[in-house]
SENU-645978 format. One line per field, with one value per residue (C-alpha): x negated, y, z; residue number from 1; residue in three letters. Coordinates in Angstrom, 2 decimals, padded with zeros to 5 digits. Last residue first. Example, Ala and Ser with C-alpha at 12.3 -4.5 7.8 and 13.67 -1.06 7.14 Angstrom:
2
east: c(-013.67  -012.30)
north: c(-001.06  -004.50)
up: c(007.14  007.80)
dodren: c(2  1)
roza: c(ser  ala)
# end
This chain:
525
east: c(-011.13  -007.28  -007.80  -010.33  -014.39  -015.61  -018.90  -021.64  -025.37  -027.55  -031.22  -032.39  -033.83  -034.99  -033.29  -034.34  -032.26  -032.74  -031.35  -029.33  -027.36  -025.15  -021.61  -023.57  -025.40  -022.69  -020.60  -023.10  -022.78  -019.33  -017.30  -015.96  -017.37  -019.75  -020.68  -021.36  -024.04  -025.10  -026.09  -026.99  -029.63  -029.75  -032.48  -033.65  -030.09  -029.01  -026.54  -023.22  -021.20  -017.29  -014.88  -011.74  -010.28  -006.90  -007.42  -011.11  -010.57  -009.81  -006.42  -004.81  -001.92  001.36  001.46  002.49  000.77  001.43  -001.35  -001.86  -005.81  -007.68  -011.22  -013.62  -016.52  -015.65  -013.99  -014.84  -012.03  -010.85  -007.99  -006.25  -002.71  -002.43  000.39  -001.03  -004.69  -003.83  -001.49  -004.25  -006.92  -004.24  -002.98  -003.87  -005.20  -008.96  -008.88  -007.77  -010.31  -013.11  -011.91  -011.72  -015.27  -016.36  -020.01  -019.82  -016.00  -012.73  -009.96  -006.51  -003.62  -001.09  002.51  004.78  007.15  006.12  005.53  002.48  002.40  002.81  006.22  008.14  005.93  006.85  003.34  001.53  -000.26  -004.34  -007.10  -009.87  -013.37  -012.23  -012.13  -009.46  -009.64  -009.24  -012.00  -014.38  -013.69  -013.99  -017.29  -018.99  -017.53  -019.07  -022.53  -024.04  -026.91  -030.57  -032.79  -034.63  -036.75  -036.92  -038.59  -038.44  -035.44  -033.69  -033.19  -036.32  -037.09  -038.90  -037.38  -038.10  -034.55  -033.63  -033.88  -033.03  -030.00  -028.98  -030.25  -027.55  -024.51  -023.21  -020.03  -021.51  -020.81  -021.53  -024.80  -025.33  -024.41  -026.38  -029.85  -029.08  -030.10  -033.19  -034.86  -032.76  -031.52  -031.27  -029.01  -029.78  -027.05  -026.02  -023.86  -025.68  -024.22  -021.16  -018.46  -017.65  -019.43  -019.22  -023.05  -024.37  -022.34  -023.93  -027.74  -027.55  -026.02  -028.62  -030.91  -029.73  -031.49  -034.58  -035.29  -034.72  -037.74  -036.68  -038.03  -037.03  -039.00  -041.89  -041.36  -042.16  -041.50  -037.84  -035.66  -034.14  -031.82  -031.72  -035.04  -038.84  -038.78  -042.10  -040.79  -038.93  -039.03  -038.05  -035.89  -033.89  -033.84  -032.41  -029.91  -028.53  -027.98  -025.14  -027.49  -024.23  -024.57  -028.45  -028.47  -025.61  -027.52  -030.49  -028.10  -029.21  -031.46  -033.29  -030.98  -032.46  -034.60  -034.98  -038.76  -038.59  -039.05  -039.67  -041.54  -042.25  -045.16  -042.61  -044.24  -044.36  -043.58  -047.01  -047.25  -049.80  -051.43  -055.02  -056.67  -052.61  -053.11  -055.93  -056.33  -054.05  -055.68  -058.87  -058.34  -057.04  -060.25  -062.45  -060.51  -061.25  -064.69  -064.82  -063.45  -065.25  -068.17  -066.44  -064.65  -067.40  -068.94  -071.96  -075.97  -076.16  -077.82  -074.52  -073.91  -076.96  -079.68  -082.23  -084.51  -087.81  -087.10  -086.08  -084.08  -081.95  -080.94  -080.11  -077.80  -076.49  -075.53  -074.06  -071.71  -070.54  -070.26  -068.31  -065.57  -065.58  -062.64  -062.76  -066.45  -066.63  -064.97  -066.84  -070.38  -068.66  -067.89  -071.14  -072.71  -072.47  -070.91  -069.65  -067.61  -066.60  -065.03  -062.99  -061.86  -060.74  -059.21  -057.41  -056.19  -054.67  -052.81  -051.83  -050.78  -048.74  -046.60  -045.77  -044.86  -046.26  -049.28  -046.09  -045.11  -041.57  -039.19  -040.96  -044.57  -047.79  -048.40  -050.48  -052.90  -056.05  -057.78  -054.48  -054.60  -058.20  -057.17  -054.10  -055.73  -054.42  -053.35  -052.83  -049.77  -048.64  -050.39  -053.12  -052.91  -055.64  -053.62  -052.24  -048.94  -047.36  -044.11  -044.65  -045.17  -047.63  -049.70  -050.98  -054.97  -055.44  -052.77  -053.00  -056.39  -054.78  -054.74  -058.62  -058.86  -058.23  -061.33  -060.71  -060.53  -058.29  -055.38  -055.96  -055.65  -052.70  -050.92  -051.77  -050.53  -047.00  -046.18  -047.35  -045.08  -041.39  -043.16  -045.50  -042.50  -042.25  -045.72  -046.54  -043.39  -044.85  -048.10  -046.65  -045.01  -047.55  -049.90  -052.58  -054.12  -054.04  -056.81  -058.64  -059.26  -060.08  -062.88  -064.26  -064.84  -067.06  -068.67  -069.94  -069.43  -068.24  -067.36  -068.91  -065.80  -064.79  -061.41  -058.83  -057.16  -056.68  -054.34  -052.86  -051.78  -050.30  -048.40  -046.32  -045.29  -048.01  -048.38  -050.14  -050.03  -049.52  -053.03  -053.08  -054.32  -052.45  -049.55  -049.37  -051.87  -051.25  -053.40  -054.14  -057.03  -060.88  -062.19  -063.62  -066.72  -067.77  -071.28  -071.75  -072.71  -074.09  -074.08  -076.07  -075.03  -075.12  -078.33  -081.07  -078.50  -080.18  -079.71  -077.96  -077.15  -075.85  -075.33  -071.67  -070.53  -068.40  -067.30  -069.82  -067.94  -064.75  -066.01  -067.29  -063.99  -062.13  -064.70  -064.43  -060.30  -060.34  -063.35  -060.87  -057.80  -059.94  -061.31  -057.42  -056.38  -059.20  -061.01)
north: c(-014.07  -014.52  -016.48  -018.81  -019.08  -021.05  -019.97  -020.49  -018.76  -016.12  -015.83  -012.62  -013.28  -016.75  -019.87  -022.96  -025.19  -028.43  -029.93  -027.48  -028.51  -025.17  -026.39  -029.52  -026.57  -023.93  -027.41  -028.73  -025.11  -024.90  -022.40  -019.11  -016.85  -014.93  -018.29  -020.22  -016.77  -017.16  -020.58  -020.45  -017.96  -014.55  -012.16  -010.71  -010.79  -013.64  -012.68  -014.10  -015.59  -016.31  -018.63  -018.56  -021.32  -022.87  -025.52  -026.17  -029.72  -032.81  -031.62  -033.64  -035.86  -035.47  -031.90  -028.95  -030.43  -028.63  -028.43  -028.98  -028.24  -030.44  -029.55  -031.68  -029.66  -025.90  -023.39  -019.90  -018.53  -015.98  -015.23  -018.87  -019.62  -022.86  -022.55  -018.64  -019.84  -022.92  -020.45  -017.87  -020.43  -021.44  -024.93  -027.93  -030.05  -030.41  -026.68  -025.94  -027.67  -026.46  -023.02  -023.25  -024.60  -028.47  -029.46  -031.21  -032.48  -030.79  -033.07  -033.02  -033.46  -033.25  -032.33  -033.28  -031.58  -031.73  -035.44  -037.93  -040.85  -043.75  -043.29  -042.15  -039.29  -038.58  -039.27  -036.91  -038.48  -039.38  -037.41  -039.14  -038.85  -039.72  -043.33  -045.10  -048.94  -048.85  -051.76  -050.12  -046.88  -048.72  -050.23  -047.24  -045.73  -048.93  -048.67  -050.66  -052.61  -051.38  -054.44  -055.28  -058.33  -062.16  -064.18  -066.46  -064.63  -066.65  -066.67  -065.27  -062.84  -060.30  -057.90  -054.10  -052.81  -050.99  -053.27  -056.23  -055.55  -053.87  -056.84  -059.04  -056.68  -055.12  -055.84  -056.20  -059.63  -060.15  -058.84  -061.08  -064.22  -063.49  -063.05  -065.99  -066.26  -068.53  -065.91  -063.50  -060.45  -057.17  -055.18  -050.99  -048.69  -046.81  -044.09  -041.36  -037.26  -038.33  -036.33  -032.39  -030.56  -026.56  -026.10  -028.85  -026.81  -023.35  -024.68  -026.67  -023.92  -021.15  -023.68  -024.60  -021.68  -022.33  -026.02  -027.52  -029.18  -030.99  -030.44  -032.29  -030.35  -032.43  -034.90  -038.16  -037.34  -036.64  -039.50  -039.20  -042.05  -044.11  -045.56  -045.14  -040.94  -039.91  -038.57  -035.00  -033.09  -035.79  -037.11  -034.38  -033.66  -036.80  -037.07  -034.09  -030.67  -029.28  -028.85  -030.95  -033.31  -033.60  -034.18  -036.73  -038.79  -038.74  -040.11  -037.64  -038.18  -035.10  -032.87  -030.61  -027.34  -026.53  -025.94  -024.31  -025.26  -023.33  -020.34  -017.84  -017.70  -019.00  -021.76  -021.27  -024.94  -026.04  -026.64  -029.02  -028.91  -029.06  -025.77  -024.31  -025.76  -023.26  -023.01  -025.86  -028.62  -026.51  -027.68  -030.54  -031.47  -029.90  -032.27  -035.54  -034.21  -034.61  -037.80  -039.23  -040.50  -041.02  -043.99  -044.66  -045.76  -043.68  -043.91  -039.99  -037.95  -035.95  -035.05  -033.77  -035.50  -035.56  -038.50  -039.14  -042.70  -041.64  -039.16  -040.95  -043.99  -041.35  -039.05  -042.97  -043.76  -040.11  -040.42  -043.99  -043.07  -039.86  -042.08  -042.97  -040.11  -037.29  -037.98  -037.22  -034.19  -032.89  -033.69  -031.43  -028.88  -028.08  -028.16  -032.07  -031.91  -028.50  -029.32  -032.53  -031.03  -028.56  -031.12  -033.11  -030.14  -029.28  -032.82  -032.96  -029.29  -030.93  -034.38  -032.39  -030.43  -033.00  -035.49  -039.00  -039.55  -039.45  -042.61  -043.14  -045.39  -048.62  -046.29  -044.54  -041.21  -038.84  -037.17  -036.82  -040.12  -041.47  -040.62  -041.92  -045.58  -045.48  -044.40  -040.91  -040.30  -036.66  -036.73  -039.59  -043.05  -045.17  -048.57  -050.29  -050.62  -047.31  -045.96  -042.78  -042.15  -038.26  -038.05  -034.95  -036.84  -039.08  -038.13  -036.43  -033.97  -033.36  -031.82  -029.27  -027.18  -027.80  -025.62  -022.70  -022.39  -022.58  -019.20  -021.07  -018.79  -019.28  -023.18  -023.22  -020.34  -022.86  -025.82  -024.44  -023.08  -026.03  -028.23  -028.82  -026.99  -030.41  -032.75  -030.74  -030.04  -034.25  -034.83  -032.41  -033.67  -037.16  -036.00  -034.17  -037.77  -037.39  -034.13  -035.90  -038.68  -036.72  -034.20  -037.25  -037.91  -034.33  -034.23  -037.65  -036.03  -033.68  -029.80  -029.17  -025.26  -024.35  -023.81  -020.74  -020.21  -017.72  -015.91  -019.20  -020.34  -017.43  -017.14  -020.82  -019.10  -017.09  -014.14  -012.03  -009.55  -011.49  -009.61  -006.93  -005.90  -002.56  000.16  002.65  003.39  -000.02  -002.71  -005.09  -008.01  -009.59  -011.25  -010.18  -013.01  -015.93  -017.11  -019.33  -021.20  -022.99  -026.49  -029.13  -033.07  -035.70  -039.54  -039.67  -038.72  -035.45  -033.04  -030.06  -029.35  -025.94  -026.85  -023.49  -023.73  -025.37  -022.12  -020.12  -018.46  -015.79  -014.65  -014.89  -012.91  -010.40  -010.36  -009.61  -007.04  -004.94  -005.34  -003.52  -000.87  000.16  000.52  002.04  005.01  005.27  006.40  008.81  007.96)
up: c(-006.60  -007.16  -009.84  -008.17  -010.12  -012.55  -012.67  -015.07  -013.61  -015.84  -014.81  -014.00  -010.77  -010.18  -009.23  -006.81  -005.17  -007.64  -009.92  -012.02  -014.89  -014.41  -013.44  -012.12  -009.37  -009.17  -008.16  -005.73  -004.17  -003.28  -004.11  -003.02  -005.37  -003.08  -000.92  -003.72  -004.74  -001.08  -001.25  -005.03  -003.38  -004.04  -002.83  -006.36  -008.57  -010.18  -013.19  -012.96  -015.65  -015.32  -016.04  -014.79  -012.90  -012.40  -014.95  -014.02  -013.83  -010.93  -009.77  -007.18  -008.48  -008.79  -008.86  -006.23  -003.38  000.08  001.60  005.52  006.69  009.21  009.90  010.29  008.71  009.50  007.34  005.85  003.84  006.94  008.92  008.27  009.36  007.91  005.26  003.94  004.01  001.45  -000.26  -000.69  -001.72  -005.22  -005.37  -007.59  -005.58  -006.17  -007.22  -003.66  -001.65  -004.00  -003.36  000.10  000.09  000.63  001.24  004.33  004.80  005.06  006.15  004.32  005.58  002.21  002.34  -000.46  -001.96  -005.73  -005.32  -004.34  -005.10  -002.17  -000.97  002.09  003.81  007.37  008.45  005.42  002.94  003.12  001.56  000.55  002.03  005.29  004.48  006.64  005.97  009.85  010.33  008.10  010.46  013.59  012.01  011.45  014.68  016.46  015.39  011.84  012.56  013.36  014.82  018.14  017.98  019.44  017.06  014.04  012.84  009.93  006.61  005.46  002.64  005.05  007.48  006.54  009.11  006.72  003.54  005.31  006.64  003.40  001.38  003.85  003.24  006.28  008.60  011.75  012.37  008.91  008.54  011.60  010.69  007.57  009.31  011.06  015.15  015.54  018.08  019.82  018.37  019.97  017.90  017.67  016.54  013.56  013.00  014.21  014.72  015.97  014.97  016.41  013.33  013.79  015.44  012.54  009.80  010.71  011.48  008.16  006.18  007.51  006.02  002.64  000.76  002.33  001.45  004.51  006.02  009.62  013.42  016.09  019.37  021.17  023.27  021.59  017.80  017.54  015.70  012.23  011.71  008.22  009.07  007.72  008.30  006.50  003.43  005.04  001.99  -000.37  001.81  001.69  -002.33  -002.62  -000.42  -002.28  -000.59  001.84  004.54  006.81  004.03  003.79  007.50  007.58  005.24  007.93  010.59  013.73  016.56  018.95  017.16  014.34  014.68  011.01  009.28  006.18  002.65  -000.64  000.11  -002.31  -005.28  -007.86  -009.99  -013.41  -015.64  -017.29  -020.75  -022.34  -026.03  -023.86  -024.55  -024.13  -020.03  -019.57  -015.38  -014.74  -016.99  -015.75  -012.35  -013.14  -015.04  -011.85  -009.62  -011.90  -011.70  -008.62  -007.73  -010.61  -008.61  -005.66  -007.96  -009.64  -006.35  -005.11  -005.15  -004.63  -007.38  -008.58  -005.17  -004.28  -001.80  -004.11  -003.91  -001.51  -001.22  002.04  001.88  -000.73  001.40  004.17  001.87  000.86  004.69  005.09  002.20  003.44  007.03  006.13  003.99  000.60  -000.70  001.96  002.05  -001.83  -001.38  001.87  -000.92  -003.20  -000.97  000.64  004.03  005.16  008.60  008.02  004.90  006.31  009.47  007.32  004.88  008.27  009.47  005.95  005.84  008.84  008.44  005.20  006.80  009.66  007.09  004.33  007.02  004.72  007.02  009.86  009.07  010.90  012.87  013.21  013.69  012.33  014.51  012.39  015.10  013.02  014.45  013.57  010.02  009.95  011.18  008.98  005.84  004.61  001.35  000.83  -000.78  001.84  002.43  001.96  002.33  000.64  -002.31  -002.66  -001.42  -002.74  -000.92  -000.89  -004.77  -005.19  -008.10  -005.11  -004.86  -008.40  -007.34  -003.84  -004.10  -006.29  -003.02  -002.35  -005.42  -003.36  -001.85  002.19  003.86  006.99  006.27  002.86  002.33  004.74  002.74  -000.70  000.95  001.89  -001.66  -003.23  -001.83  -003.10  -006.66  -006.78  -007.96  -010.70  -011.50  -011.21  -013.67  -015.99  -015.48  -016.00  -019.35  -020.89  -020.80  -023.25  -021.90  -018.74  -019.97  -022.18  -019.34  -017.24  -019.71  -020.01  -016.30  -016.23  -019.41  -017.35  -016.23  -013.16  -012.01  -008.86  -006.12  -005.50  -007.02  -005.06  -008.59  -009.72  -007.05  -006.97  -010.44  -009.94  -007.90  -009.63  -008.45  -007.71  -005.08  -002.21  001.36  003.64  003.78  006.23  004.31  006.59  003.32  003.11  000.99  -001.42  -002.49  -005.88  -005.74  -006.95  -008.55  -006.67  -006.96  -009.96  -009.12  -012.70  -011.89  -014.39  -014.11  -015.24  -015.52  -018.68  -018.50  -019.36  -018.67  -017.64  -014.20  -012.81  -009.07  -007.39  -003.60  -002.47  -000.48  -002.48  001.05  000.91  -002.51  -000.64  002.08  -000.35  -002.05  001.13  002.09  -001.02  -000.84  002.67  001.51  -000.96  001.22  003.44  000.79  -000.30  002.89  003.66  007.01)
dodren: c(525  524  523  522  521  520  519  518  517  516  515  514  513  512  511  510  509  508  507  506  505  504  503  502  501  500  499  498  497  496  495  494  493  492  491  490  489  488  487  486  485  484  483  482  481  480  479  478  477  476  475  474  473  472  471  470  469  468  467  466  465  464  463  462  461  460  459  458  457  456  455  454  453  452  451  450  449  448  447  446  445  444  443  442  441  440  439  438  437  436  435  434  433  432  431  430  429  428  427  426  425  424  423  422  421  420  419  418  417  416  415  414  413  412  411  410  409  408  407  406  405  404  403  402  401  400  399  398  397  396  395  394  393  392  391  390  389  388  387  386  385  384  383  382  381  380  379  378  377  376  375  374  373  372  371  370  369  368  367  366  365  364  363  362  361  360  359  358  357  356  355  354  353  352  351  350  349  348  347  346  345  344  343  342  341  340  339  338  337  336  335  334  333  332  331  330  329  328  327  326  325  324  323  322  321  320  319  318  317  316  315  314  313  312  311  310  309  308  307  306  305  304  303  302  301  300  299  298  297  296  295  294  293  292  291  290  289  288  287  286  285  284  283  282  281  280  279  278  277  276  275  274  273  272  271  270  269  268  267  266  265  264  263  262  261  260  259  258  257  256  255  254  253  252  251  250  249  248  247  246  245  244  243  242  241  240  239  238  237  236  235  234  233  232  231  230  229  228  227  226  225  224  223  222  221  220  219  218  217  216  215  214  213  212  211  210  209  208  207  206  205  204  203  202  201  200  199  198  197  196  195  194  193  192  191  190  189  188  187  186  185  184  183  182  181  180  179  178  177  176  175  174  173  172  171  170  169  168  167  166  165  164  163  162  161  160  159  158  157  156  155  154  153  152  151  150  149  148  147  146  145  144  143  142  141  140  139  138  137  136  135  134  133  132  131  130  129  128  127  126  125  124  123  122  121  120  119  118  117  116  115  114  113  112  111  110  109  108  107  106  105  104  103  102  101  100  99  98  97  96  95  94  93  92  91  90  89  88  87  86  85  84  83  82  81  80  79  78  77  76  75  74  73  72  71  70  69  68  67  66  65  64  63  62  61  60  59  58  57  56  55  54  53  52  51  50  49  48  47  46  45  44  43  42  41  40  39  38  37  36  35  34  33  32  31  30  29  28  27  26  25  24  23  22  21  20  19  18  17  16  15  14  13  12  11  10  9  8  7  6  5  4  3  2  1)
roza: c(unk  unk  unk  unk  unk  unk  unk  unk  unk  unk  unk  unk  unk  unk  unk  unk  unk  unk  unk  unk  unk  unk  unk  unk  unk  unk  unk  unk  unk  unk  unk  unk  unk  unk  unk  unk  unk  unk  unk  unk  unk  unk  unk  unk  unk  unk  unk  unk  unk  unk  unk  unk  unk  unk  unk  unk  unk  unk  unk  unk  unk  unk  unk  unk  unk  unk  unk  unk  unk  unk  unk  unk  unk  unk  unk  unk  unk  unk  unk  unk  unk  unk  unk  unk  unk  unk  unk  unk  unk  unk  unk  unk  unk  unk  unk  unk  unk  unk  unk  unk  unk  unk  unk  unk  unk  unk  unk  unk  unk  unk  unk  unk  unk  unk  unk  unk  unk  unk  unk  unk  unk  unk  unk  unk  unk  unk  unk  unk  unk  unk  unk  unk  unk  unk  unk  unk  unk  unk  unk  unk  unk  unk  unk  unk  unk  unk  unk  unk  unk  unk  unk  unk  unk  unk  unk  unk  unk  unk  unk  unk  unk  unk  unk  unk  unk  unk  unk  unk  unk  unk  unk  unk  unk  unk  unk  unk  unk  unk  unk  unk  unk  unk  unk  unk  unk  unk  unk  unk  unk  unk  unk  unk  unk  unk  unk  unk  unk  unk  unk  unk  unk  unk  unk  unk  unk  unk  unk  unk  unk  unk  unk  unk  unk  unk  unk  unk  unk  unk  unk  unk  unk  unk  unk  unk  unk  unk  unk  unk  unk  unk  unk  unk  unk  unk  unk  unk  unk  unk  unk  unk  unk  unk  unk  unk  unk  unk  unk  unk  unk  unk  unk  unk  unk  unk  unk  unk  unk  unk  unk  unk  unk  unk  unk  unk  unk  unk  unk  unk  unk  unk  unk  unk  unk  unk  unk  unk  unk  unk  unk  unk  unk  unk  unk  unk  unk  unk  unk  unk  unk  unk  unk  unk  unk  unk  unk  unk  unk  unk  unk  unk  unk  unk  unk  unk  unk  unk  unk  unk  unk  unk  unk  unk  unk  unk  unk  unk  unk  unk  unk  unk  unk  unk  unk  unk  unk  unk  unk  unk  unk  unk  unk  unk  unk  unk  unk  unk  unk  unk  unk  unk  unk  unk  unk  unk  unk  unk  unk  unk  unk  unk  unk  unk  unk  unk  unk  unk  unk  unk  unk  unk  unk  unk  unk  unk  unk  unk  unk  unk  unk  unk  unk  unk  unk  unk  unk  unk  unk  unk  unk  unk  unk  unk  unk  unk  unk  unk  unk  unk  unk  unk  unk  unk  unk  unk  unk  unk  unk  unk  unk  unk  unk  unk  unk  unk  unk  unk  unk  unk  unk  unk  unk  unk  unk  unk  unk  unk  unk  unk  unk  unk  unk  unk  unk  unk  unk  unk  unk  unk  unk  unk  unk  unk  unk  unk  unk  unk  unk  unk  unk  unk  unk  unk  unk  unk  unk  unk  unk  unk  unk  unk  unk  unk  unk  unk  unk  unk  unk  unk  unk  unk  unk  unk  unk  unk  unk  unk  unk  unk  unk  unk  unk  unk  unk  unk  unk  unk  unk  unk  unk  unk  unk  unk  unk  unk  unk  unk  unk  unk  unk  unk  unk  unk  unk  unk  unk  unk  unk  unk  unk  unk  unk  unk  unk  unk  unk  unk  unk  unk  unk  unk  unk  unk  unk  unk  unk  unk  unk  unk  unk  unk  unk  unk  unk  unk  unk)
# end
């Protein structure tokens, strides 16, 4: 068969399956009440897929993925004034759906290959967004958690372990593959996608008991007929408004902020415990940005689930530096420790026995406002290296003056041991004191510029303080090329990548070909 002549017959079977696929039948009622709705079946226009030389699909050629999202619609566009009032209602507030978009980009990405693997309409990705606004730690009132807000009772039914040490409705990975089975389920159960939306939101049992009530008075069994709460009975509509919020943001006066269609997390093999602080430094990315992609640890230590393999998200520029600095680092990987307490023991006696503040106790550890502990439990405190190095005044964050030295400040002369920490470059190392990478190598004997985390290196200071500026810097501007990462770029230039990242108001990982980056980069670079 004629390459071109498979290619084609390829692409017309992928549209015809998502045609198939548009599943919710047609409904096109005159609105005769305010309560009346209208659906317009809209299948799915031909995507954008490439194909090799053997008409074998190799994927989704677009780059921005909000592109993609469109490009895979099936569901029947809504049209009531349900819909029309939640466009109001976002078209009002630019600054949450910028906030929702930005938190969204972590995300996306993952939910949308989930949602096409299984040949789901790709709506169900925006799901997310009228459920928690994409903020992991959303928590509603009746105790629903995670982007997708789970119940507990449900998320368990789905696998989602609830426990002390972590709520896995809020693991951004389990919960979606969760949610898509239970969308799945629904959609068979009740044979179109409205009716599977308004189950995710009331429950099965509740969509099934007013199907019933319906059937036997002889009424329609639709969505828009059902006996429903206002809250299922906007949860639709409130979709189809994002949806076209997203589809034609200018209609609204709203921007929204490209997506790239790449992925932005991966999944790390981590230790079976580690301090989750000592994760984001050895990934060399803010605390911040860490727990935002792994939400559903409750404690400062990351512990495995049961037996399986520890797994973390990384974003993926920051994972080759996680596996590199985690093989290199000889410290112990947790700092805390669990205290068994015994009933009537003070909550303050024992922050100060272990050398914590009392709201810290209580903040990790999720003990009420009480003074003290009407039972007998098991409580995180400080472990001994914490509490050796509190005890030693030694911070290892600060550089400390050589053994033979004879006064505080530091002189032309003196000799500096320095110990490198997550995050730190040769270059950083050597801006900070004044001195040049080539004479840091030359007086410790170094082959290469890489180092490892714990590391001691001897520099000999030639100022009386360590340099804080850019004084022996040039500056420089780089243009990202396809396949860079501020990883690799730091790594190019010899710097570290928090710096490229205040250097260049960045918050986050991600840059994009063609953009133009601020360095300050070594002389002798």
């Amino acid at each position: 068969m004629p390459v071109k002549l498979y290619s084609k017959l390829v692409l017309i079977s992928l549209i015809t399956s998502f045609s198939a696929f548009a599943g919710s039948p047609v409904i096109d009622e005159t609105a005769t009440s305010e309560t009346a709705f209208t659906f317009h079946d809209e299948s799915a226009a031909q995507q954008e897929y490439v194909t090799n030389a053997e008409g074998i699909l190799l994927g989704y050629s677009s780059d921005d993925l909000w592109q993609r999202i469109k490009d895979g619609y099936a569901l029947p566009t809504l049209q009531s004034q349900y819909t029309a009032k939640h466009e109001s209602w976002y078209a009002s507030r630019p600054d949450y759906i910028k906030r929702m978009v930005a938190r969204s980009e972590r995300y996306l990405y993952y939910i949308v290959e989930e949602v096409e693997k299984r040949n789901m309409p790709s709506e169900i990705a925006l799901l997310p967004m009228i459920e928690s606004a994409f903020n992991p730690q959303a928590l509603s009132r009746s105790r629903a958690a995670g982007i997708w807000q789970f119940m507990p009772a449900t998320g368990k039914h789905f696998g989602l372990q609830q426990n002390w040490w972590a709520d896995h409705r809020k693991d951004v990975t389990a919960a979606t593959d969760a949610a898509l089975d239970y969308l799945q389920k629904l959609h068979l159960m009740f044979g179109t996608w409205d009716l599977a939306l308004a189950a995710y939101n009331a429950g099965e049992g509740t969509v099934s008991r007013a199907i019933e009530r319906n059937r036997k008075q002889g009424l329609p069994t639709d969505y828009a007929s059902l006996p429903l709460s206002d809250e299922t009975r906007n949860y639709v509509p409130k979709l189809q408004a994002m949806k076209n919020i997203i589809t034609h943001p200018e209609r609204y006066g709203l921007e929204i902020d490209s997506i790239p269609n790449q992925p932005y997390f991966t999944k790390v093999t981590a230790p079976e415990q580690i301090d989750a602080q000592l994760a984001a430094q050895l990934a060399e990315i803010p605390y911040e940005e860490f727990a935002a992609l792994n939400p559903e640890y409750n404690r400062p230590v990351l512990t495995a689930k049961g037996d399986s393999v520890h797994e973390i998200l990384l974003p993926v520029s920051a994972a080759e530096t996680f596996t590199y600095n985690l093989a290199e680092y000889d410290q112990p990987l947790v700092s805390w420790q669990t205290y068994h307490a015994k009933r009537g023991e003070r909550l303050d006696g024992i922050a100060r026995k272990f050398g914590i503040s009392l709201v810290k106790l209580r903040d990790v550890n999720d003990l009420p406002a009480i003074k003290t502990l009407t039972r007998t439990r098991s409580i995180l405190v400080p472990g001994t290296t914490s509490l050796a190095n509190a005890a030693s005044g030694i911070d290892n964050n600060h550089f400390i003056l050589a053994e033979n030295s004879d006064s505080t400040e530091l002189t032309r002369k003196q000799t500096i041991r320095h110990t490198v920490r997550p995050n730190e470059t040769l270059y950083a190392i050597a801006l900070r004191y004044g001195v040049t990478t080539k004479q840091i190598m030359a007086s410790n004997a170094l082959k290469s510029s890489r180092l490892k985390i714990g590391q001691h290196l001897l520099i000999a200071a030639n100022s009386k303080k360590p340099a804080t500026g850019k004084q022996n810097a040039n500056k420089k501007h780089y243009v990202v090329k396809r396949g860079d990462t501020l990883e690799s770029i730091a790594r190019k230039f010899e710097i570290a990548s928090a710096d490229l990242k205040r250097w260049n108001n960045l918050s986050g990982t991600l840059i994009r070909p063609g953009e133009k980056l601020t360095i300050f980069a070594p002389e002798e670079a």
